[in-house]
C-alpha positions as CSV (number, residue, x, y, z in Angstrom):
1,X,-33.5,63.3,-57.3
2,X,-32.4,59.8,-55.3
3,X,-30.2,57.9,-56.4
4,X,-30.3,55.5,-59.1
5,X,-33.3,57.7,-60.4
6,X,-31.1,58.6,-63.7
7,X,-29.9,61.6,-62.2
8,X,-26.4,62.0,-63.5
9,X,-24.8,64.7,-60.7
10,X,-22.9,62.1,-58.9
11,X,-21.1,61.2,-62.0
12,X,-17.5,60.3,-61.2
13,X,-15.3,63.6,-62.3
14,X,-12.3,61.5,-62.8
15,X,-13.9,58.9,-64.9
16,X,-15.4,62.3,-67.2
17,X,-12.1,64.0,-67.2
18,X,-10.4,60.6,-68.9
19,X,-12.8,60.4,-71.0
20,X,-13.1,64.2,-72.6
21,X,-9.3,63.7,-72.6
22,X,-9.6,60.3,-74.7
23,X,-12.4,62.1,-76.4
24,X,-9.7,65.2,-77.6
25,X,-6.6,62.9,-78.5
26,X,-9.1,60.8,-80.4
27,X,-10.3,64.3,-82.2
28,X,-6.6,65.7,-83.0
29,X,-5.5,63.2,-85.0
30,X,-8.5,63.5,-87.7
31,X,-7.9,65.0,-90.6
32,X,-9.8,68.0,-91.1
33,X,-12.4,66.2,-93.7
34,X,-13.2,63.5,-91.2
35,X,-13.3,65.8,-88.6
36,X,-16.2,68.4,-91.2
37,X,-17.8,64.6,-91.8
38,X,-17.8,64.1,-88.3
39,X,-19.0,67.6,-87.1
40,X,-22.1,67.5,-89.8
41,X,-23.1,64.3,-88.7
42,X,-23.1,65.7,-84.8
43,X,-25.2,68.9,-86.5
44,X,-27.4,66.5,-87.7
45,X,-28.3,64.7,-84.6
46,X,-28.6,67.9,-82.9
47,X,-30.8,69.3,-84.9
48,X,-33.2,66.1,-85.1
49,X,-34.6,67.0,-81.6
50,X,-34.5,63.4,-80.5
51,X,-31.1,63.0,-78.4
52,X,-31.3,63.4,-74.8
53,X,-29.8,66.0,-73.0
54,X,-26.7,64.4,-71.8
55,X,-25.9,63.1,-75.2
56,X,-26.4,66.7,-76.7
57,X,-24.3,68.5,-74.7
58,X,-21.2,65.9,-75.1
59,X,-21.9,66.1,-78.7
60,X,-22.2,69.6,-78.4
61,X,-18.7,69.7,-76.6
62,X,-17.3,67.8,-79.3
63,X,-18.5,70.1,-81.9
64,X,-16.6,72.8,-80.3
65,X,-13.7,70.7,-80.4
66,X,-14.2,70.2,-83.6
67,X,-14.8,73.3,-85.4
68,X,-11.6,74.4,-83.2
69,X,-9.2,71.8,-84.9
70,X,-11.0,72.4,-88.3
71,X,-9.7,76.4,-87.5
72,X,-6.7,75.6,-86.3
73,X,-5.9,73.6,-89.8
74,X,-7.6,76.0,-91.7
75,X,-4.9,78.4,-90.1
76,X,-1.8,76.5,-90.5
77,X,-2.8,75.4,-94.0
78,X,-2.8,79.4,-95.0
79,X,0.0,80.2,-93.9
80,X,1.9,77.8,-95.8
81,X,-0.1,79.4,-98.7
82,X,2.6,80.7,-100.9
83,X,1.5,83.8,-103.7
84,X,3.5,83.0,-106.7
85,X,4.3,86.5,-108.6
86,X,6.3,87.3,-111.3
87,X,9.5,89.6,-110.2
88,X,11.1,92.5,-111.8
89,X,13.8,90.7,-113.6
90,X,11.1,87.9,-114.9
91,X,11.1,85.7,-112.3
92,X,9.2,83.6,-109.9
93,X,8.9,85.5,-106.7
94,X,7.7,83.2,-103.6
95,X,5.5,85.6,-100.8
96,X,3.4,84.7,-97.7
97,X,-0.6,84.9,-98.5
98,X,-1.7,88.4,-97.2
């Protein structure tokens, strides 16, 4: 396409790379129930058929992002998951979740 025509390959790399950096600080410090809210909403718009193709793939890219912090949470918050069991001698024995 010329230039100026909407085609977006001349994009500045630089200015892209900030931003998807912004974009990622921005996304680690959610909590993980802002960061579900935030990744049904972009499933939402997704599915809806009406965002343009640029839009849906940064969205799309964020999802990822997303459902990567939301794991990463899910895995730190299990492994502070404590079993409580009762020991031999009748008391409270503290063990990692299996």
């Amino acid at each position: 396409r010329r230039r100026g025509s909407g085609c977006h390959c001349n994009r500045n790399p630089a200015k892209t790379i900030k931003g998807s950096i912004m974009e990622q600080n921005k996304t680690e410090n959610m909590t993980f129930e802002a960061a579900m809210a935030r990744l049904e909403e972009i499933v939402r718009a997704l599915e809806s058929g009406n965002t343009p193709l640029d839009t849906s793939l940064a969205l799309f890219e964020e999802g990822v992002a997303l459902v990567k912090l939301c794991n990463s949470r899910l895995d730190h918050a299990e492994q502070r998951v404590k079993i409580l069991t009762m020991g031999e001698n009748g008391t409270i024995v503290e063990t990692d979740m299996a």
